[in-house]
PDB file of the backbone (N, CA, C, O) and the ligand in Angstrom, with CONECT records:
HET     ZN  A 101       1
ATOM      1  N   UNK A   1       9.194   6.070  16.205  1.00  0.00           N
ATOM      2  CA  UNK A   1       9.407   5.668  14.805  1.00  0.00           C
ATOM      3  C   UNK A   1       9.710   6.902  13.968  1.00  0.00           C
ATOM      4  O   UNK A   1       8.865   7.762  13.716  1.00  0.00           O
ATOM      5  N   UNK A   2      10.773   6.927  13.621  1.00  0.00           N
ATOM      6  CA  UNK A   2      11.084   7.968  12.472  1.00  0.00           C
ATOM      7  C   UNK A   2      10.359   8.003  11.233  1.00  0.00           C
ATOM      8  O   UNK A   2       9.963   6.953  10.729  1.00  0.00           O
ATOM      9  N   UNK A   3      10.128   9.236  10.644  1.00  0.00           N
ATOM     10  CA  UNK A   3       9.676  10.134   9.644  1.00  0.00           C
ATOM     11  C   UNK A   3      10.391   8.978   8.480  1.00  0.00           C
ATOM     12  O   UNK A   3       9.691   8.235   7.794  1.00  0.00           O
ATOM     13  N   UNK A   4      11.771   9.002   8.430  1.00  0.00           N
ATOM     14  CA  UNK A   4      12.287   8.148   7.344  1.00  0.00           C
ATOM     15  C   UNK A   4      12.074   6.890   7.202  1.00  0.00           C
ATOM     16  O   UNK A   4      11.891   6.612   6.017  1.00  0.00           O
ATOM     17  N   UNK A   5      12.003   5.764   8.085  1.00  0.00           N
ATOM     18  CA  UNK A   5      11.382   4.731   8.214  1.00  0.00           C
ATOM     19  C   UNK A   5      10.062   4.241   7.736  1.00  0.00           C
ATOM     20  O   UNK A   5       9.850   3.114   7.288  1.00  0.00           O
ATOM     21  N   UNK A   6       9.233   5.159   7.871  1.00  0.00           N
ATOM     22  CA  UNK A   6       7.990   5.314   7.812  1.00  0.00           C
ATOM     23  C   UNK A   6       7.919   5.628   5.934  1.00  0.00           C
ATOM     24  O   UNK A   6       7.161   4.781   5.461  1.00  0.00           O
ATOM     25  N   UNK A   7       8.267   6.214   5.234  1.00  0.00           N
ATOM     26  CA  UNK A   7       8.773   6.759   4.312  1.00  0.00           C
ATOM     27  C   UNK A   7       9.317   5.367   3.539  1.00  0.00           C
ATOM     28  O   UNK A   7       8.901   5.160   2.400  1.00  0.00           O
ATOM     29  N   UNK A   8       9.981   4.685   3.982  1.00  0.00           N
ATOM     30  CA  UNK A   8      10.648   3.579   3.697  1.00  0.00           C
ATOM     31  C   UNK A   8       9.350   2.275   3.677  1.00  0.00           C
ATOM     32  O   UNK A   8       8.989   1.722   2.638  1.00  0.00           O
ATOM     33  N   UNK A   9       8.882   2.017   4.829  1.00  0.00           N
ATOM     34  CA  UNK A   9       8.248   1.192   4.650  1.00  0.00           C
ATOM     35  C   UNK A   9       6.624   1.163   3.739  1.00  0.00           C
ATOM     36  O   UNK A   9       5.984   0.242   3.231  1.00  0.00           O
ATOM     37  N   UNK A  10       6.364   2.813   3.864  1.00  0.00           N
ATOM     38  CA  UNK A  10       5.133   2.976   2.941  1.00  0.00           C
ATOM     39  C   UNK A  10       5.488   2.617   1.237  1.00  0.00           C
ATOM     40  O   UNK A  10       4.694   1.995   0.530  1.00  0.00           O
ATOM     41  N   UNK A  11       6.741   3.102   0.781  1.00  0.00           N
ATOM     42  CA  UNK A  11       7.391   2.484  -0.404  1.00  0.00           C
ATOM     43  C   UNK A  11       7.109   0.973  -0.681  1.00  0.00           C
ATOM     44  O   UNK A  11       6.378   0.415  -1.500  1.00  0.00           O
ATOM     45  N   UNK A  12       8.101   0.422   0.470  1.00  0.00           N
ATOM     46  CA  UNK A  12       7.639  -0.888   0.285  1.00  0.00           C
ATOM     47  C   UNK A  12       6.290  -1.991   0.257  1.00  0.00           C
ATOM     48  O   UNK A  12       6.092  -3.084  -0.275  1.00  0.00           O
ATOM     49  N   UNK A  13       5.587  -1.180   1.029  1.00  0.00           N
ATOM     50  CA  UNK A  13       4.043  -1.731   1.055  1.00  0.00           C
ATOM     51  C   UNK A  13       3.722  -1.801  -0.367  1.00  0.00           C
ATOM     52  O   UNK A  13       2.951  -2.714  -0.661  1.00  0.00           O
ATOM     53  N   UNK A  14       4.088  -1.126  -1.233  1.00  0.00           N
ATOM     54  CA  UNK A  14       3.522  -1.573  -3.085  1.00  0.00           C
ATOM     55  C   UNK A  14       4.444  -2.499  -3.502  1.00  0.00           C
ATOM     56  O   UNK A  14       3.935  -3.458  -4.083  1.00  0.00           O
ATOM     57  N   UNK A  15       5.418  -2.516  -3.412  1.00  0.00           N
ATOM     58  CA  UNK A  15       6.085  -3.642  -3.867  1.00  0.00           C
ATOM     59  C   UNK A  15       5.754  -5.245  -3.243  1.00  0.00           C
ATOM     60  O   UNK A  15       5.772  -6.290  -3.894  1.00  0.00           O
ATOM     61  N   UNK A  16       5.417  -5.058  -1.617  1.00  0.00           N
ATOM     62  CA  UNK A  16       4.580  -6.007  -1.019  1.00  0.00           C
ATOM     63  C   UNK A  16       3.664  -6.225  -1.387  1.00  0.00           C
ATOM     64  O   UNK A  16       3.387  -7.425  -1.405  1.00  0.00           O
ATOM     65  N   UNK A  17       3.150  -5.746  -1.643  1.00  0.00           N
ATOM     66  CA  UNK A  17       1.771  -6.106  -2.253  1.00  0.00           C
ATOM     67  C   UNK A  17       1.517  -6.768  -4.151  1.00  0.00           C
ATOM     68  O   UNK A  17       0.628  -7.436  -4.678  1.00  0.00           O
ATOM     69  N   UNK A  18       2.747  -6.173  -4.643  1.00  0.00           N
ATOM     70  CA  UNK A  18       2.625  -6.322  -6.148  1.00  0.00           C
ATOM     71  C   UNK A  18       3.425  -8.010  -6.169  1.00  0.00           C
ATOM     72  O   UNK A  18       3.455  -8.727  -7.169  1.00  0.00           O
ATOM     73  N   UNK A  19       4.034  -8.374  -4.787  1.00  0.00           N
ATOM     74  CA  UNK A  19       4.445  -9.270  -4.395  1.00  0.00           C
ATOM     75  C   UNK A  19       6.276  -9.425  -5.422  1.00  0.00           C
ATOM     76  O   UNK A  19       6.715 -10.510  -5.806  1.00  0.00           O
ATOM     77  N   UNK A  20       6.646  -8.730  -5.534  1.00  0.00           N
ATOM     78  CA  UNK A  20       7.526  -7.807  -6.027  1.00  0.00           C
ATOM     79  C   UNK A  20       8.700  -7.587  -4.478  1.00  0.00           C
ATOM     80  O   UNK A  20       9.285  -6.522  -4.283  1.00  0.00           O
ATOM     81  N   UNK A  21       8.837  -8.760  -3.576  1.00  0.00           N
ATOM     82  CA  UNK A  21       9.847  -8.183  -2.256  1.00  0.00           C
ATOM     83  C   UNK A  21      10.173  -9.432  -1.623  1.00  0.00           C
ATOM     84  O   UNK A  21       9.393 -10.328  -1.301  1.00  0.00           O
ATOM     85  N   UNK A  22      11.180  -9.391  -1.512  1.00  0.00           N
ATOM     86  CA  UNK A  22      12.420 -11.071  -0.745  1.00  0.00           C
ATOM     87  C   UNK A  22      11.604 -10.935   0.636  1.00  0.00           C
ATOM     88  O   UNK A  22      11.034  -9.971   1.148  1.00  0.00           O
ATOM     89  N   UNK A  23      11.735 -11.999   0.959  1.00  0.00           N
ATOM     90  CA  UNK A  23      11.343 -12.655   2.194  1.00  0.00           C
ATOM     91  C   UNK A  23      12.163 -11.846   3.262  1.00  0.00           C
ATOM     92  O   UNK A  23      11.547 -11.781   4.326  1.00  0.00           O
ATOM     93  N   UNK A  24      13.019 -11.399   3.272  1.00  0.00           N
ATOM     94  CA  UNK A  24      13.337 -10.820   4.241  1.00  0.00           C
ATOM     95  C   UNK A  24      13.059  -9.217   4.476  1.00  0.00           C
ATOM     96  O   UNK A  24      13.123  -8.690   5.587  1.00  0.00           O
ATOM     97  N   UNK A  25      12.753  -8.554   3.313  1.00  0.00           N
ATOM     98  CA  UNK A  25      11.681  -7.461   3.387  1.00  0.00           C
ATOM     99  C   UNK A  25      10.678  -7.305   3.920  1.00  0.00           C
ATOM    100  O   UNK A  25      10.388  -6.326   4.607  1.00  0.00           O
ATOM    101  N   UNK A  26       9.729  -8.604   3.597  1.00  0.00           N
ATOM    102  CA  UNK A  26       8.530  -8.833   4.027  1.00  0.00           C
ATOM    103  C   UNK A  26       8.803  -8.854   5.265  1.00  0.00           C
ATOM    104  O   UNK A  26       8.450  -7.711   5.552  1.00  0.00           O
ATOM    105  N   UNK A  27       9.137  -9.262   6.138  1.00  0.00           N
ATOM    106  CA  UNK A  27       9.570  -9.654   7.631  1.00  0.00           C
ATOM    107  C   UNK A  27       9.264  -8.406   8.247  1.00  0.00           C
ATOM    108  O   UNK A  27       8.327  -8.132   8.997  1.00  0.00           O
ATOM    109  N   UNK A  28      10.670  -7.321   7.599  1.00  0.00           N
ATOM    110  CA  UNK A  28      10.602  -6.354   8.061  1.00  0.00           C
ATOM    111  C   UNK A  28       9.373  -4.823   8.051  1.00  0.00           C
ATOM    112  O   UNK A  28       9.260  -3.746   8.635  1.00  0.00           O
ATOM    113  N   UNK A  29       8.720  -5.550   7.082  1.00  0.00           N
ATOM    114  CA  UNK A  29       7.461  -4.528   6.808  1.00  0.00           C
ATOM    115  C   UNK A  29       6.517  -4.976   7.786  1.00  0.00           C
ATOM    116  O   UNK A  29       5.831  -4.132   8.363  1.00  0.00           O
ATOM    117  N   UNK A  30       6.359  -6.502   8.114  1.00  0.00           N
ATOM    118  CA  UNK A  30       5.746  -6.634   8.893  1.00  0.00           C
ATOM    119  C   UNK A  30       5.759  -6.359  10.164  1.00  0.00           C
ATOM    120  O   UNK A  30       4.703  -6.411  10.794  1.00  0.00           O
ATOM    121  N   UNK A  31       6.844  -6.046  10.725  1.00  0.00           N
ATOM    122  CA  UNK A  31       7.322  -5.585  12.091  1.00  0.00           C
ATOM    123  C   UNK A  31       7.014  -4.305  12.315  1.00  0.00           C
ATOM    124  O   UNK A  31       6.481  -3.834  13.320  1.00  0.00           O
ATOM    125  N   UNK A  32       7.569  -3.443  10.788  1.00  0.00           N
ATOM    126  CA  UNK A  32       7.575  -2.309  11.197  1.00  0.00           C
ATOM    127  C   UNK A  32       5.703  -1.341  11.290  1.00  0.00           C
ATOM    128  O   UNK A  32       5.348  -0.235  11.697  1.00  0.00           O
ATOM    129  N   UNK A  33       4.883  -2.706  10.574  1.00  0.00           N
ATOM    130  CA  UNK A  33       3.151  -2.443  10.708  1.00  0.00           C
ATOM    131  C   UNK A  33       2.759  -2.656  11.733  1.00  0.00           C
ATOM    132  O   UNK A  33       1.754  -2.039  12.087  1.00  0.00           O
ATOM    133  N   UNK A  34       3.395  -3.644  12.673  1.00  0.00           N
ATOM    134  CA  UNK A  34       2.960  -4.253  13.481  1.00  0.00           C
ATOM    135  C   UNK A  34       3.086  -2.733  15.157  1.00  0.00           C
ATOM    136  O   UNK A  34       2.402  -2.585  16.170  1.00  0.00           O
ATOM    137  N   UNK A  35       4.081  -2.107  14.693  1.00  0.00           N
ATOM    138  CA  UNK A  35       4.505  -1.178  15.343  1.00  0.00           C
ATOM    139  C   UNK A  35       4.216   0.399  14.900  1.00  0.00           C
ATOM    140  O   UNK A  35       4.719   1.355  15.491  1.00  0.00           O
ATOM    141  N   UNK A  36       3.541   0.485  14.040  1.00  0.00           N
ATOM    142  CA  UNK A  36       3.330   1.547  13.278  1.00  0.00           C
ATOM    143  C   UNK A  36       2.159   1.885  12.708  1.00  0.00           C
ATOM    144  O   UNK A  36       1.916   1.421  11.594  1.00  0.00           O
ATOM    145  N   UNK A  37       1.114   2.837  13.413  1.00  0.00           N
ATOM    146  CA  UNK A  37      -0.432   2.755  13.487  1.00  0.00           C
ATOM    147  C   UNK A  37      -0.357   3.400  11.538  1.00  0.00           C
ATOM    148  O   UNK A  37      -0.813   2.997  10.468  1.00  0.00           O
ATOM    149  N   UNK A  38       0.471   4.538  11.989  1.00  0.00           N
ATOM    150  CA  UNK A  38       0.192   4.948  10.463  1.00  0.00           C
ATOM    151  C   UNK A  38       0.558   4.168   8.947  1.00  0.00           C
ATOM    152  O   UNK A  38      -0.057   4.497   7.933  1.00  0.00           O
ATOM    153  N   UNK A  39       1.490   3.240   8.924  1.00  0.00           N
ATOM    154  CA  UNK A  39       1.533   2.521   7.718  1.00  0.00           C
ATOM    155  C   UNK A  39       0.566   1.604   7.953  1.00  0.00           C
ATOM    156  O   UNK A  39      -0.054   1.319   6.928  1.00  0.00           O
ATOM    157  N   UNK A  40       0.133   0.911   9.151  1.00  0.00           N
ATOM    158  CA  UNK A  40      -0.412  -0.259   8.955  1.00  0.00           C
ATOM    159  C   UNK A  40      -2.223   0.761   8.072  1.00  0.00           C
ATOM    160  O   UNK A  40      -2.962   0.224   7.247  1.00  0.00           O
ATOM    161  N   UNK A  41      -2.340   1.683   8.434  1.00  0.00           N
ATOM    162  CA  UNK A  41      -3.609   2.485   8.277  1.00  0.00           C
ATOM    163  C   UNK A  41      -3.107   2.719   6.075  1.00  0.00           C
ATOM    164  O   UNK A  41      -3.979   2.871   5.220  1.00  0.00           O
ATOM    165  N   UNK A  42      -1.896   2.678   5.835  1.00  0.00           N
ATOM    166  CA  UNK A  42      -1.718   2.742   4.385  1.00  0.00           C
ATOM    167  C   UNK A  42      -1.659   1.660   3.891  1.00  0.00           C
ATOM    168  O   UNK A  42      -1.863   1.409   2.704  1.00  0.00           O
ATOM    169  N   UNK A  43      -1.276   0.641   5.030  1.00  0.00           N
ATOM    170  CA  UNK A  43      -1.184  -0.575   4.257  1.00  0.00           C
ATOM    171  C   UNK A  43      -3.058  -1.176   3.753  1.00  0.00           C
ATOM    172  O   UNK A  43      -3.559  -1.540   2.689  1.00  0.00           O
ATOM    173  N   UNK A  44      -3.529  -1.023   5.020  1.00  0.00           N
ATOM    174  CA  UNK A  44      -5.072  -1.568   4.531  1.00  0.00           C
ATOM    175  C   UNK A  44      -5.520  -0.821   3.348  1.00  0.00           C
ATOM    176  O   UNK A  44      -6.214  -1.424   2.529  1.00  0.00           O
ATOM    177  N   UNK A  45      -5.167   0.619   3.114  1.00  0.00           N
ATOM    178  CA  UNK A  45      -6.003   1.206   2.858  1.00  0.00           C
ATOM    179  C   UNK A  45      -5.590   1.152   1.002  1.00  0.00           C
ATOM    180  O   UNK A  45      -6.233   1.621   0.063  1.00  0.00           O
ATOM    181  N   UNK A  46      -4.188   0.337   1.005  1.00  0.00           N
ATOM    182  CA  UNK A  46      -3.740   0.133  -0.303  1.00  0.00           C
ATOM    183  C   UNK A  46      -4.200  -1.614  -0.804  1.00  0.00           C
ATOM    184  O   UNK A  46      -4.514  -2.111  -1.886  1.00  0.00           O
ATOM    185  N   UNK A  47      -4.080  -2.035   0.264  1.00  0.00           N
ATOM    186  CA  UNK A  47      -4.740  -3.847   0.228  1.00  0.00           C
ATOM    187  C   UNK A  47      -6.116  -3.397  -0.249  1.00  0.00           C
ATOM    188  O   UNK A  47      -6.205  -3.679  -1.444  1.00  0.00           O
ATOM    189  N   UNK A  48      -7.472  -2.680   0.302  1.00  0.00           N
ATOM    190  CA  UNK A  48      -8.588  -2.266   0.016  1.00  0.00           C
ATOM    191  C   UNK A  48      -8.621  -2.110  -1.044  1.00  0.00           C
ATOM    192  O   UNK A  48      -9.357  -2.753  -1.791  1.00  0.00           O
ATOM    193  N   UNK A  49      -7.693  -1.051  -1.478  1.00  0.00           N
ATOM    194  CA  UNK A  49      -7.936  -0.148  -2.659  1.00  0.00           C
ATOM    195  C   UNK A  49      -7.479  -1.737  -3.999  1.00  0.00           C
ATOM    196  O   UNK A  49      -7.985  -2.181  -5.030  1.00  0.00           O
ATOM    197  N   UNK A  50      -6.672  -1.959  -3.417  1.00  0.00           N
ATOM    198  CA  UNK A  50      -6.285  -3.202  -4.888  1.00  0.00           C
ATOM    199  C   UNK A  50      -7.041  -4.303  -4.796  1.00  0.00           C
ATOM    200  O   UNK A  50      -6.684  -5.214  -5.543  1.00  0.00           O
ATOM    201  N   UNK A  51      -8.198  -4.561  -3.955  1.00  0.00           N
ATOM    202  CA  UNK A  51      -8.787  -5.897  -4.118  1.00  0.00           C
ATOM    203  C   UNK A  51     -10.070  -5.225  -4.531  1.00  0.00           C
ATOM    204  O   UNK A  51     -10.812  -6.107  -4.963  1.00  0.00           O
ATOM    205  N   UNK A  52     -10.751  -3.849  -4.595  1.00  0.00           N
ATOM    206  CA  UNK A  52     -11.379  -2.868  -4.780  1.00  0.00           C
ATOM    207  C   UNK A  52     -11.144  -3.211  -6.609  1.00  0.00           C
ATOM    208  O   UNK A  52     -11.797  -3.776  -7.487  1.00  0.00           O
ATOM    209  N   UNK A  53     -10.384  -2.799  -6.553  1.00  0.00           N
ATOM    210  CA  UNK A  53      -9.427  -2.651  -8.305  1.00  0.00           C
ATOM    211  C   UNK A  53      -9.758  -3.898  -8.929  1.00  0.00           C
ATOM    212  O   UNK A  53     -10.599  -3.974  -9.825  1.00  0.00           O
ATOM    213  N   UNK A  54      -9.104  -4.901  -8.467  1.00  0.00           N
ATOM    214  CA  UNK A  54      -9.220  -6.424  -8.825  1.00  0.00           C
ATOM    215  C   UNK A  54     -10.329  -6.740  -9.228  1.00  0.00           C
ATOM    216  O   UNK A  54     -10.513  -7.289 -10.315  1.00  0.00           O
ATOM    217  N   UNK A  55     -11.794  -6.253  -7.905  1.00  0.00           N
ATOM    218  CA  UNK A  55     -13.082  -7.106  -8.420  1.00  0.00           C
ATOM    219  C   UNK A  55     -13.576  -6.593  -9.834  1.00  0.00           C
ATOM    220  O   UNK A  55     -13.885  -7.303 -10.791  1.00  0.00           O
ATOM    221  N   UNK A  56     -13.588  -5.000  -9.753  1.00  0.00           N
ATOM    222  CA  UNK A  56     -14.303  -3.929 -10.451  1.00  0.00           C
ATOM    223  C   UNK A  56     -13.678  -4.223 -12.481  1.00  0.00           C
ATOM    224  O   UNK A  56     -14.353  -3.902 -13.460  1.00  0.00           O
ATOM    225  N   UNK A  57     -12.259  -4.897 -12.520  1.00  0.00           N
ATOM    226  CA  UNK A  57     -11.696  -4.310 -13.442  1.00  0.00           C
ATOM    227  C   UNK A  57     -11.220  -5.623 -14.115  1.00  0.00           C
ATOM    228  O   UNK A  57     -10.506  -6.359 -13.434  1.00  0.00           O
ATOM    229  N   UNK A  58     -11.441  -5.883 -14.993  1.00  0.00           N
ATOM    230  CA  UNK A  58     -11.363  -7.292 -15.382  1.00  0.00           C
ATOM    231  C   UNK A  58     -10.056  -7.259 -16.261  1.00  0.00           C
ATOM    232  O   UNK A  58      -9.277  -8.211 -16.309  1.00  0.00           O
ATOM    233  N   UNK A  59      -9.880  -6.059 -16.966  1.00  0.00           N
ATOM    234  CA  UNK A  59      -8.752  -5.684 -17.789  1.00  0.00           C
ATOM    235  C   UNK A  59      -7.530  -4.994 -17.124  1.00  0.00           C
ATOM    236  O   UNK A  59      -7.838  -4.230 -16.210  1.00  0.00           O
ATOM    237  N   UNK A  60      -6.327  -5.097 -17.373  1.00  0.00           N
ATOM    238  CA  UNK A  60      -5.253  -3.599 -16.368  1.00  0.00           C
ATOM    239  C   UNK A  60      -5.617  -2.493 -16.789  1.00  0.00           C
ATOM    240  O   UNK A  60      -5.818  -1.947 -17.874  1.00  0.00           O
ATOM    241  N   UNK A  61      -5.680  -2.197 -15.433  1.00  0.00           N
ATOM    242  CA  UNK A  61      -5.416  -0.966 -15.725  1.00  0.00           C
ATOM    243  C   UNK A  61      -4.391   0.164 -15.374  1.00  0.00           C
ATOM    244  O   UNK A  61      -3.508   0.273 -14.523  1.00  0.00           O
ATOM    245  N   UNK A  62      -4.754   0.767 -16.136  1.00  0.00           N
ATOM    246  CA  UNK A  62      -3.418   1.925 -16.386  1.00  0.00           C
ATOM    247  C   UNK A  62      -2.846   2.759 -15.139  1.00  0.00           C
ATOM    248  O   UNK A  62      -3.502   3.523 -14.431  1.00  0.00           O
ATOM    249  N   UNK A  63      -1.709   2.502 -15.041  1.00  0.00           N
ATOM    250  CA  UNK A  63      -0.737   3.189 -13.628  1.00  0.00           C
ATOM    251  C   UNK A  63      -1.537   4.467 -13.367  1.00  0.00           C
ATOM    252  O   UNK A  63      -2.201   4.620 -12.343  1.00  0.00           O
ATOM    253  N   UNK A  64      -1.430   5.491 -14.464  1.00  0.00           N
ATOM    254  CA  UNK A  64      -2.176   6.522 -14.712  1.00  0.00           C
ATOM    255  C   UNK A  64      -3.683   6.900 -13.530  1.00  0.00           C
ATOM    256  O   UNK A  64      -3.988   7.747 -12.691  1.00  0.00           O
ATOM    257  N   UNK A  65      -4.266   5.658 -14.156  1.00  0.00           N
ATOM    258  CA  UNK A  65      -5.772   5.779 -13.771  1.00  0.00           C
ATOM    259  C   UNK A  65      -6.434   5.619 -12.316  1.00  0.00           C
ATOM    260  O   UNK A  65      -7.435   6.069 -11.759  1.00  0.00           O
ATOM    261  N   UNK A  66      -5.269   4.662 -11.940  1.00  0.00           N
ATOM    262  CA  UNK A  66      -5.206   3.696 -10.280  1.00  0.00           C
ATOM    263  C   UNK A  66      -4.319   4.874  -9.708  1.00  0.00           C
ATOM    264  O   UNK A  66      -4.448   4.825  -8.485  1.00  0.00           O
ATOM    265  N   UNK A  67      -3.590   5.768 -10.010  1.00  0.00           N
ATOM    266  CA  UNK A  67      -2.951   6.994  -9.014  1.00  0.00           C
ATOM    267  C   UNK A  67      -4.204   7.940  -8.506  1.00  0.00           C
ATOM    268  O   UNK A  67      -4.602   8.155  -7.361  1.00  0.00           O
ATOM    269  N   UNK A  68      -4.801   8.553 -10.106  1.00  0.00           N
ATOM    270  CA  UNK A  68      -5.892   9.051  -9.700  1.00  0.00           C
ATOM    271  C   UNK A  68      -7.036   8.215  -8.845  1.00  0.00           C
ATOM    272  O   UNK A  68      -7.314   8.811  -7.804  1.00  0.00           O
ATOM    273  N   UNK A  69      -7.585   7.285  -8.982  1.00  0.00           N
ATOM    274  CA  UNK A  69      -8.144   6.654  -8.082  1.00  0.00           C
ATOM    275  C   UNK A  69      -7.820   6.681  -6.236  1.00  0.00           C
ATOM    276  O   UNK A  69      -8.486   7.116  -5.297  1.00  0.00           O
ATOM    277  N   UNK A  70      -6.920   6.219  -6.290  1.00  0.00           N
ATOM    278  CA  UNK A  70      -5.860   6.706  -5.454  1.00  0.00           C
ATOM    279  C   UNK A  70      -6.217   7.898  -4.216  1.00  0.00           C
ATOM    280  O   UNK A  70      -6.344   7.834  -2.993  1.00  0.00           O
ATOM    281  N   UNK A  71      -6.277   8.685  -4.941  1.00  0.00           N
ATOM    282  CA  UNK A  71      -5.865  10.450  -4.607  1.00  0.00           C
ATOM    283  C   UNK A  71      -7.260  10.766  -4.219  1.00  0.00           C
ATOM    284  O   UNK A  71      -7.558  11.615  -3.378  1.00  0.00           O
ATOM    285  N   UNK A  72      -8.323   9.834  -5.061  1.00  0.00           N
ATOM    286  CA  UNK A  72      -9.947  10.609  -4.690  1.00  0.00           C
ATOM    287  C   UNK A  72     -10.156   9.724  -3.803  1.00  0.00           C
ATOM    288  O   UNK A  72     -10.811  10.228  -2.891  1.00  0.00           O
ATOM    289  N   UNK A  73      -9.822   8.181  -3.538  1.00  0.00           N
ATOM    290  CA  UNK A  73     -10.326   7.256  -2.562  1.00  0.00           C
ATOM    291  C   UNK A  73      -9.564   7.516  -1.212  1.00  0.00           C
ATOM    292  O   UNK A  73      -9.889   6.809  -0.258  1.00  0.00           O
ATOM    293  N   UNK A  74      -8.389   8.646  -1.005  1.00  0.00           N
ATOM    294  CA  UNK A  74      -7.593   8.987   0.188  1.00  0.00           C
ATOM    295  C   UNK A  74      -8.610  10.042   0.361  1.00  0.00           C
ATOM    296  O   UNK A  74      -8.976  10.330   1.500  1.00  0.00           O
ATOM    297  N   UNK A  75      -9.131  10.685  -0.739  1.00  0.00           N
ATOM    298  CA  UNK A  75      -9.941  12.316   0.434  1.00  0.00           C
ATOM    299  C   UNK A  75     -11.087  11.164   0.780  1.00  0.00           C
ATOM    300  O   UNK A  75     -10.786  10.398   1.695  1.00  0.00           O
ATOM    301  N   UNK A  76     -11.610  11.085   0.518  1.00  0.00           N
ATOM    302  CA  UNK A  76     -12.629  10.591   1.187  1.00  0.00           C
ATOM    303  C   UNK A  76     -12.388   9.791   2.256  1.00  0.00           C
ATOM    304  O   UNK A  76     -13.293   9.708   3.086  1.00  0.00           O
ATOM    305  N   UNK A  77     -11.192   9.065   2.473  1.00  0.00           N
ATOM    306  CA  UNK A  77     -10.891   8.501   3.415  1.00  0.00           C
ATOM    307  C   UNK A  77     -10.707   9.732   4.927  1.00  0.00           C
ATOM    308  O   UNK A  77     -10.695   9.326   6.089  1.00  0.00           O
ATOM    309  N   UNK A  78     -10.626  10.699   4.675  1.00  0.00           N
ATOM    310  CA  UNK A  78      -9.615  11.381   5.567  1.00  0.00           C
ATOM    311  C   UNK A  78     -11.427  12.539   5.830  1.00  0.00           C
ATOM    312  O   UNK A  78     -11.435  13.510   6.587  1.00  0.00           O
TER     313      UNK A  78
HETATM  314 ZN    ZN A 101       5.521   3.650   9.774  1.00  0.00          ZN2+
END
């Protein structure tokens, strides 16, 4: 699996998820998780992080705030 692919489909995993992607995207994200230890490991770890978000936050919140979130809930991941 290529570097660019990978690159490609981690992109799309937010738009999948924001449910923001044609049916035939979806397909292909799913194939390419299904085959791909490392997105499927970004995909949970962005599904987590937004149902994480969802329970905690009753109001939106700010792009801003959920990047940083983000960035401290990956070190700790790692
Ligand atoms: Zn990949």
């Amino acid at each position: 699996m290529s570097k660019r692919s990978c690159d490609q489909a981690v992109e799309r995993i937010y738009f999948y998820l924001d449910g923001e992607i044609t049916w035939y995207r979806r397909l292909r994200i799913n194939w390419h998780l299904r085959s791909c230890r490392m997105c499927e490991g970004a995909y949970d770890f962005e599904h987590r992080f937004r149902s994480v978000v969802r329970d905690k936050c009753s109001e939106d919140v700010p792009d801003e705030l959920l990047e940083r979130l983000r960035s401290v809930l990956r070190e700790n991941d790692e």
